[in-house]
C-alpha positions as CSV (number, residue, x, y, z in Angstrom):
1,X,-13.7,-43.9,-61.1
2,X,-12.6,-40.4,-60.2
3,X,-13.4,-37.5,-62.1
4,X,-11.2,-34.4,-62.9
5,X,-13.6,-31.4,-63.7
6,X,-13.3,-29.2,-66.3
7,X,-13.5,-25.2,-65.8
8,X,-16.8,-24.9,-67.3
9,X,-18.1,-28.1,-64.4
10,X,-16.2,-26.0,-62.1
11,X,-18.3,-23.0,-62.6
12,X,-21.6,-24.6,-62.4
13,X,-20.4,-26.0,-59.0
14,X,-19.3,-22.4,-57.9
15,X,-23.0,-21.6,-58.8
16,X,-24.3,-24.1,-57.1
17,X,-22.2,-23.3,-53.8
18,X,-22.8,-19.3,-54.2
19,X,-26.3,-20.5,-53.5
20,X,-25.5,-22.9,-50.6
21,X,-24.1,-20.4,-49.2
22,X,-26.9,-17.7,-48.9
23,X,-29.1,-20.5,-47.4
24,X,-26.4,-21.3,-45.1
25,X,-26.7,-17.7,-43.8
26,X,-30.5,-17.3,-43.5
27,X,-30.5,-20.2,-41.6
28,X,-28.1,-18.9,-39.0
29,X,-30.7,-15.8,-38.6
30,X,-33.4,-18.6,-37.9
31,X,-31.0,-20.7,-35.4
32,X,-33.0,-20.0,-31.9
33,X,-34.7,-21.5,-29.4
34,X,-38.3,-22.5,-30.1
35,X,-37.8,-23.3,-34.0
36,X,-37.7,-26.7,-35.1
37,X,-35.4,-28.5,-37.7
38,X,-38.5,-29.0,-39.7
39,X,-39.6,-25.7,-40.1
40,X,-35.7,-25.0,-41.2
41,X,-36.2,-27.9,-43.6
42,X,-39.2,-26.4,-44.8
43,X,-37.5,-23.2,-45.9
44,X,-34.4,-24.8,-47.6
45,X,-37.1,-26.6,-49.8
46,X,-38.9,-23.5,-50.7
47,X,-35.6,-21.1,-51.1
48,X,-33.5,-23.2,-53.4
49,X,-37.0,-23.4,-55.5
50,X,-37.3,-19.9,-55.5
51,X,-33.4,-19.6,-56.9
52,X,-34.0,-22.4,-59.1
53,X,-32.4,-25.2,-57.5
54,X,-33.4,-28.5,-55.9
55,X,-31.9,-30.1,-52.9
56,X,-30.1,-32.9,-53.7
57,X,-30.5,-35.5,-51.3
58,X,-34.3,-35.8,-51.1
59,X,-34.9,-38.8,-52.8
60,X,-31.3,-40.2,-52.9
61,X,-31.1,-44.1,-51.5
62,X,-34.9,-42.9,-50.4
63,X,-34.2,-40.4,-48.3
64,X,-36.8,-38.2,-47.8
65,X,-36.2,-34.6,-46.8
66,X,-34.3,-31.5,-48.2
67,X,-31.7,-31.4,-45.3
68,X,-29.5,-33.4,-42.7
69,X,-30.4,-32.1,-39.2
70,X,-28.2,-33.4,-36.4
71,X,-29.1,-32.4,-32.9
72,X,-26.8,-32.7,-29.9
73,X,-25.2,-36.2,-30.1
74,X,-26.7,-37.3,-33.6
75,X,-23.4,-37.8,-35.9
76,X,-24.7,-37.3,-39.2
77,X,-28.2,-37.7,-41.2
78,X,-30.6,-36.6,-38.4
79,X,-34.1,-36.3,-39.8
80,X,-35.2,-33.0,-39.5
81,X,-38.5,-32.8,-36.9
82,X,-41.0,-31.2,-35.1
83,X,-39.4,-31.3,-31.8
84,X,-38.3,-27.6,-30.6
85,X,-34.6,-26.5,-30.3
86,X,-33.9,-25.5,-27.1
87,X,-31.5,-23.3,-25.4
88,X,-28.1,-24.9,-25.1
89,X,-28.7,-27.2,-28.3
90,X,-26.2,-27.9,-31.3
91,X,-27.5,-28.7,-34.3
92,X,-25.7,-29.3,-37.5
93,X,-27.7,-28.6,-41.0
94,X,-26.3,-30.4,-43.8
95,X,-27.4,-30.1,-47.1
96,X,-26.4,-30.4,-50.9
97,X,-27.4,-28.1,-53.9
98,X,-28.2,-28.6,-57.7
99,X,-28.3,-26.0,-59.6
100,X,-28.6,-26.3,-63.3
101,X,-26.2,-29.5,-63.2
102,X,-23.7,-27.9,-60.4
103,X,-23.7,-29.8,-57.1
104,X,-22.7,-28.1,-54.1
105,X,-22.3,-30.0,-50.5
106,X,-22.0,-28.1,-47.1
107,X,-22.9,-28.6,-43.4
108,X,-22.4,-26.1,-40.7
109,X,-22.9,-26.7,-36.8
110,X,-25.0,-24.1,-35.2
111,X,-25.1,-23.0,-31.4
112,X,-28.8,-22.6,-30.0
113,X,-29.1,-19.4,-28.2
114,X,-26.1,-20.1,-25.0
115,X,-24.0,-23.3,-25.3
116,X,-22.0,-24.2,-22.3
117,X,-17.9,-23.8,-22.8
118,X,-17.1,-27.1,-23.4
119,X,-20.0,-27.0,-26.4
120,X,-18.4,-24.2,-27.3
121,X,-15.1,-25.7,-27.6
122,X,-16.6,-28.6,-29.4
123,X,-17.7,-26.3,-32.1
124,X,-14.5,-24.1,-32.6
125,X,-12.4,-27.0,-32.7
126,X,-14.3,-29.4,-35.4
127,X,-14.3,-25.8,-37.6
128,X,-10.7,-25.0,-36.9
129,X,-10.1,-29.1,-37.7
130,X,-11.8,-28.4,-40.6
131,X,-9.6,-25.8,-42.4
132,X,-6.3,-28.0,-41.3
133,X,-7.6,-30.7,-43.1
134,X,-8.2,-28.3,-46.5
135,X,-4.7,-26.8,-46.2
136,X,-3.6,-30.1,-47.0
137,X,-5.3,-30.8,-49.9
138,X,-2.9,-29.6,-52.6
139,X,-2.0,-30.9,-56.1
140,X,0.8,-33.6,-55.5
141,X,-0.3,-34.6,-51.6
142,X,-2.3,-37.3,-50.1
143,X,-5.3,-38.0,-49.1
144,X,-3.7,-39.4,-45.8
145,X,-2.1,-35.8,-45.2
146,X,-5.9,-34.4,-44.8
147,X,-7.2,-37.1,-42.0
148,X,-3.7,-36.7,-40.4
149,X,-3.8,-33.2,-39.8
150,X,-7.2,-33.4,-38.6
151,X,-6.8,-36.1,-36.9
152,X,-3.7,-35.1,-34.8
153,X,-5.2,-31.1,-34.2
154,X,-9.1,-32.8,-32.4
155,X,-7.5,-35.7,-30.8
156,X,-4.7,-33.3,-29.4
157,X,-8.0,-31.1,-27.9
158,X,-9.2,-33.8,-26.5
159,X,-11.4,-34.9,-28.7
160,X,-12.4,-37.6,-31.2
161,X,-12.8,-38.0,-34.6
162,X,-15.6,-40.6,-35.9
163,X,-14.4,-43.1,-38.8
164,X,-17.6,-44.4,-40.1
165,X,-18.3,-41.4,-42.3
166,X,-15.8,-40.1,-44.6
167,X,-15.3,-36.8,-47.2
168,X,-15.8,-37.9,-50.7
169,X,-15.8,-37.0,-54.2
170,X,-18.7,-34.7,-56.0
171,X,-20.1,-34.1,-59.0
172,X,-22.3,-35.1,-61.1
173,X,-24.1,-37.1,-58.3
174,X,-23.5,-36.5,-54.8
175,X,-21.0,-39.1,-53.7
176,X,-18.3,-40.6,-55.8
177,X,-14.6,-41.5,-55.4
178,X,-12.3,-40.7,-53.7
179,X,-13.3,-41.1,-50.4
180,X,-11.9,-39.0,-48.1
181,X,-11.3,-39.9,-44.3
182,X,-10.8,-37.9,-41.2
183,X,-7.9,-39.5,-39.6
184,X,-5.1,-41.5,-41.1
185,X,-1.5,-41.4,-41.7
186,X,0.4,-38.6,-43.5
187,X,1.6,-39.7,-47.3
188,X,-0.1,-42.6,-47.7
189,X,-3.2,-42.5,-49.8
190,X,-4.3,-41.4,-53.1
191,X,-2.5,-38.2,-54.7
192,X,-4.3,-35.3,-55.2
193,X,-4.6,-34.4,-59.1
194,X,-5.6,-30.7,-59.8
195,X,-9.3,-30.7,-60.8
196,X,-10.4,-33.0,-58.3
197,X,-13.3,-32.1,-56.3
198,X,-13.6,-33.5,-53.0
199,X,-15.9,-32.5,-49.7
200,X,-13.6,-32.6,-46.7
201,X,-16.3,-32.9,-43.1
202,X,-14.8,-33.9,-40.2
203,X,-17.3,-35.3,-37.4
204,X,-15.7,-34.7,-34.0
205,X,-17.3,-36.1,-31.1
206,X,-17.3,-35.1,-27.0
207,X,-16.7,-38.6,-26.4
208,X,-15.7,-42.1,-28.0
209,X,-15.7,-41.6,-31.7
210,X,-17.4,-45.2,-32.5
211,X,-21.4,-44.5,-33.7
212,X,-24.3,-46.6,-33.3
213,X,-27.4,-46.3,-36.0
214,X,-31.3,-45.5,-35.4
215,X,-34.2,-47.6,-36.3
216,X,-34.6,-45.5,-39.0
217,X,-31.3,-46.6,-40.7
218,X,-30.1,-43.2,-41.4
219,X,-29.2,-41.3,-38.2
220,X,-25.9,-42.0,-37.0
221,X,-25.2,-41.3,-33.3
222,X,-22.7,-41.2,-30.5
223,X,-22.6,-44.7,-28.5
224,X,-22.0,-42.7,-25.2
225,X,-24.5,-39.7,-25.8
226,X,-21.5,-37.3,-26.0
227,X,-22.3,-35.0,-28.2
228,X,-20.9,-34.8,-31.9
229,X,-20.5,-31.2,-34.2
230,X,-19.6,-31.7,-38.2
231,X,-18.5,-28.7,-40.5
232,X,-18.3,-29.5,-44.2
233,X,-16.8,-28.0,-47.8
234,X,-16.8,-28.6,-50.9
235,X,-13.6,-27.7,-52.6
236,X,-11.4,-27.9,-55.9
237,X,-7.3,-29.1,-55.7
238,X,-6.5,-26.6,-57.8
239,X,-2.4,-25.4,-58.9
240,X,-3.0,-22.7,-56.9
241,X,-3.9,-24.5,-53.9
242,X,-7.7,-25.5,-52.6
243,X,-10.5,-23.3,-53.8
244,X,-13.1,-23.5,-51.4
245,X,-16.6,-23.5,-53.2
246,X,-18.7,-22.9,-49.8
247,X,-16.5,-20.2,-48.5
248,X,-19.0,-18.4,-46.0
249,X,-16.0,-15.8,-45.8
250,X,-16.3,-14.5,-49.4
């Protein structure tokens, strides 16, 4: 079933993602050679406590940590770890809030200390991918119109765009209808409705786009090592076009 939110929802959420947000940008002044996704999943823990909030997806379907931590050609749902970031490294943090109710979801793909120019490229594109795919999302288009335009933009860089893990609905629990993919064919697919609340979080990948999964059943990863970059909001279809709840801009 999908959900249209009311304005009071909507606030919480915009709580919720205010505070996503501000750990989003203490992380990047921890992003550096030497520090390891465990220690940054340590701090998410311990900050959204202090601002009292929880992160979301410890303890749902079992897994067990505050964040996501996707290094180099990890997809999605990389267990954060002891192993040091090194120079050169991406790694994405992905993470979701609840404050008081309000559920926030956001990942962002960070460059360790100097990333080669192809990295680099990797990262600017899967961002700039990113914001094409929310310009679609307007009362009255479809869901198609997102994937397309993200879809069309990587794959015209030169890159691909993974299928296996899709945008979806949020709030009040962390995934729900519709889901949203990456690629697909302009004005086919659901219609937008204003109210909706959707995550869009393209995955673009170096290489092929199909992933292969760890022993541990949660880390998705590139079949070809290439490496793969994610960069996620969370936003309402609103009248007045998308209103992004995780804007870092703001």
């Amino acid at each position: 079933m999908i959900t249209r939110k009311s304005k009071r929802e909507i606030e919480k959420m915009q709580k919720a993602g205010d505070l996503l947000v501000a750990t989003h940008k203490e992380i990047a002044k921890m992003i550096k050679p030497g520090i390891t996704t465990m220690e940054i999943d340590t701090f998410v823990e311990e900050y959204l406590a202090k601002h009292g909030a929880t992160p979301e997806q410890k303890g749902f379907s079992g897994y067990p940590y505050a964040t996501c931590a996707s290094i180099n050609d990890e997809i999605c749902h990389g267990f954060p770890r002891e192993e040091k970031l090194k120079d050169g490294d991406i790694v994405t943090i992905d993470m979701v809030v609840n404050l008081n109710g309000g559920l926030a979801d956001s990942a962002w793909t960070y460059a360790v200390g100097n990333v080669d120019e192809k990295g680099q490229k990797l990262l600017d594109v899967t961002k700039t991918s990113l914001y094409k795919g929310i310009e679609q999302a307007q009362v009255g288009s479809r869901i198609g119109d997102i994937g397309h335009a993200i879809q069309t933009y990587a794959e015209g860089e030169g890159f691909s765009v993974v299928r296996d893990f899709t945008g979806h609905g949020i709030g009040p629990t962390i995934h729900e209808e519709p889901h949203i993919p990456h690629f697909g064919l302009p004005n086919k697919g659901l219609r937008l409705k204003e109210g909706m609340v959707i995550t869009i979080e393209p995955m673009i990948n170096e290489g092929a786009w199909q992933s292969k999964m760890d022993s541990n059943n949660w880390t998705a990863r590139t079949v070809d090592q290439g490496r793969s970059a994610q960069y996620e909001h969370t936003l309402v279809v609103t009248k007045d076009g998308p209103l992004i709840i995780t804007d870092q801009d703001n």
